[in-house]
N, C-alpha and C positions, 0 to 999 in steps of 0.2 A: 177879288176884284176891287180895284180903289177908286172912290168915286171922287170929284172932285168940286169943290164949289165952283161956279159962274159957270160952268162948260154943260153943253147944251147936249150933248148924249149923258155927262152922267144926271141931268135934272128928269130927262125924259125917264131915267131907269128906274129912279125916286121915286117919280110921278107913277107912273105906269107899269114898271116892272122889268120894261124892256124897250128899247129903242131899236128904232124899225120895223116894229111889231109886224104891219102888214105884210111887210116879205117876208117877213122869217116863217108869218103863219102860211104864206105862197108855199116859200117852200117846204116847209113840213108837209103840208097837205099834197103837194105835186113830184116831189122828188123823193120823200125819206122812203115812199110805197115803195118805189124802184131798188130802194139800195140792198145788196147783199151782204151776207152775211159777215161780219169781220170786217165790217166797212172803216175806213180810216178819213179822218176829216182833217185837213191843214188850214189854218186859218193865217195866213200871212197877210202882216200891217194889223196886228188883231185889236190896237187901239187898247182897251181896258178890259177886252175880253166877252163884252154883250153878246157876239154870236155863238162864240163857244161856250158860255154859259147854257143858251138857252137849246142850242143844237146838241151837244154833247149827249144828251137822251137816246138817238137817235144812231148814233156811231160806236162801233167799239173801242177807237183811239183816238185820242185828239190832239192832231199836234201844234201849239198857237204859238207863234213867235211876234214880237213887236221893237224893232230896231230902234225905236225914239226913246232913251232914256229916260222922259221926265213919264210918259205912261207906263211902266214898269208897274 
């Protein structure tokens, strides 16, 4: 994951661990119950990767793509 100075999701990641925290913890708690077995997660627009860092737990595959060059 590359963080980056002045940008305001990777300060939060810094800060805190993770950015967006409250939904991600939403969804752990409300959706990951549900998922079966072999579950695949696509993260498209993935930015620098925050959801699929901290989702990835939860899935057996993760597939994260991010088309803007300079978040690579």
């Amino acid at each position: 994951m590359a963080l980056f100075s002045g940008d305001l999701v990777s300060s939060k990641i810094l800060l805190d661990g993770a950015f967006a925290g409250y939904e991600l913890d939403a969804f752990q708690h409300n959706v990951t119950l549900r998922l079966p077995n072999e579950s695949v997660m696509l993260d498209i627009g993935e930015n620098i990767g925050n959801h699929s860092r901290v989702l990835s737990q939860f899935f057996s595959y993760v597939f994260a793509f991010e088309p803007h060059p300079p978040t690579h």
